[in-house]
N, C-alpha and C positions, 0 to 999 in steps of 0.2 A: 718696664717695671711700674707699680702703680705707685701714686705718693701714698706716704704714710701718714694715716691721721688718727691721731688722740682721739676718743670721745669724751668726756668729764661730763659726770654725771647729772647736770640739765639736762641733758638729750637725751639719757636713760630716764630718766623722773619724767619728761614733756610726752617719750612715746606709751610710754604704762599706764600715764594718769588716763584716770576718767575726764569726758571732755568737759573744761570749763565754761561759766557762764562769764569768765573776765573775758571780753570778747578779743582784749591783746593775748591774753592767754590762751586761748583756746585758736585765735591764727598762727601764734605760734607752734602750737601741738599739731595742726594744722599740716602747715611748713615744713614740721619737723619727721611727721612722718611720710610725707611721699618724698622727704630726701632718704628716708631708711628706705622707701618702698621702690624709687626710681633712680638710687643715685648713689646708695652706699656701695655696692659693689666694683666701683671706679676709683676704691680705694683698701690701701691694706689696713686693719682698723687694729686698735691695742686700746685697752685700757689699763688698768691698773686695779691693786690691791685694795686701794685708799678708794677708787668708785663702786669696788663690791662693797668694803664696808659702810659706804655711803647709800648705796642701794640696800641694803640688808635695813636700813632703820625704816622704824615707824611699822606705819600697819601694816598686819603683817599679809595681807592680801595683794595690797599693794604693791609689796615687798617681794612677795611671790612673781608678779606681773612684770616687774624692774630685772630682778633674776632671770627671768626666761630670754632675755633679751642682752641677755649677757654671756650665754651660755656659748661655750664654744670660741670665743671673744682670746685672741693673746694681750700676753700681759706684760706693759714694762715695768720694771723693779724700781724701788724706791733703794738706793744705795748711796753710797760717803757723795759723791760726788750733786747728788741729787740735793741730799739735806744739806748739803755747804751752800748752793745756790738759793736755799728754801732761806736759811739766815739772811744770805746777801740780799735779797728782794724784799724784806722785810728792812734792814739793816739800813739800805737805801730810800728806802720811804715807796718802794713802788705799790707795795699792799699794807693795810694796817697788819697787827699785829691777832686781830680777831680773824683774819682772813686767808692764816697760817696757810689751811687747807686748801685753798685757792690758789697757795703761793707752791704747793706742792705741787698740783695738777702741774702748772706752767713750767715749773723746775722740768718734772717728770720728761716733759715733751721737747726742752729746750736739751737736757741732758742728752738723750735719746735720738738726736737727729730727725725728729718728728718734722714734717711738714705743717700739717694743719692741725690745730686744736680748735675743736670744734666745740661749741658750748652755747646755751642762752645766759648764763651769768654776766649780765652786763655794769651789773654794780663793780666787783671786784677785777674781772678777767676781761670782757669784751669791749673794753670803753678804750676809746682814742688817749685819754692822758695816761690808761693803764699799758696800752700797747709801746706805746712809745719810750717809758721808763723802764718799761721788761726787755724792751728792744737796747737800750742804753746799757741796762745791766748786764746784758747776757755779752753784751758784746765788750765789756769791760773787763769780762773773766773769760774768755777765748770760743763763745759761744755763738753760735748764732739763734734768734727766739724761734720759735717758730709763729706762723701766720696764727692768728685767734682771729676766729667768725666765729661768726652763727651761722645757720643753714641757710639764715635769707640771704647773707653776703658771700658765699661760699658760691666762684662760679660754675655754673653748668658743664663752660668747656673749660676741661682744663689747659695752661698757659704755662706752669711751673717749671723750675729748674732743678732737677735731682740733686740730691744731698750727696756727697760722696763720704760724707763723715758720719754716716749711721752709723751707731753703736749700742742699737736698743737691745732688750734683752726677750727672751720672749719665755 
């Protein structure tokens, strides 16, 4: 069985954009698309509700470009159990309270039995002091988090231990 992994909507926005001249940014889009080009299929991928309406904003070309790339994509549900967690990580101090959205993504994936959550959000989601207080939370409320990367720390071989407590929704 492959692991399951989250996308959140970095990874959709980094593979659609136009290439940057931030040159972090633009190795990141880099990065990010020979992991969709040579690497996504080594895993079962979900997104959610909350990264289509995230992809649907702004230009609407863009927006266009974000969607193609989603199409076909399952999806896990935003449900009681989900928003209870979304409080607690706020509640707890793991995300501000402007970072709501960010706290849903993680919910999303911790609720869901997700292996990996993949993302470039380094401010809110993919940072050491974030993983570790997500990691404290979840496991407060009978959860286990799941892994948050990016595509550059996300290994090549996989090494992981199957979840037996999936419960995503599709």
């Amino acid at each position: 069985m492959k692991p399951i992994l989250y996308l959140e909507t970095s990874i959709i926005s980094y593979l659609a954009a136009l290439p940057s001249r931030d040159l972090i940014v633009a190795a990141h889009q880099q990065i990010t698309c020979e992991w969709w080009a040579e690497r996504r299929d080594r895993y079962e991928l979900f997104v959610s509700e909350l990264v289509i309406l995230e992809a649907r904003r702004g230009d609407p070309n863009a927006a266009r470009r974000r969607m193609a790339f989603l199409d076909g994509l399952k999806r896990l549900s935003i449900n009681e159990q989900v928003r209870f967690l979304v409080k607690e990580i706020i509640k707890e101090g793991c995300l501000p309270i402007k970072a709501e959205n960010d706290a849903v993504h993680i919910a999303l994936a911790a609720v869901h039995g997700v292996d990996y959550l993949l993302t470039w959000n380094c401010r809110h989601i993919a940072n050491a002091l974030t993983r570790q207080k997500v990691t404290d939370c979840c496991r407060r409320h009978g959860l286990v988090a799941s892994i948050i990367s990016t595509p550059e720390e996300l290994p090549e071989e996989e090494n992981h231990v199957e979840r037996s407590d999936c419960g995503r929704d599709t």
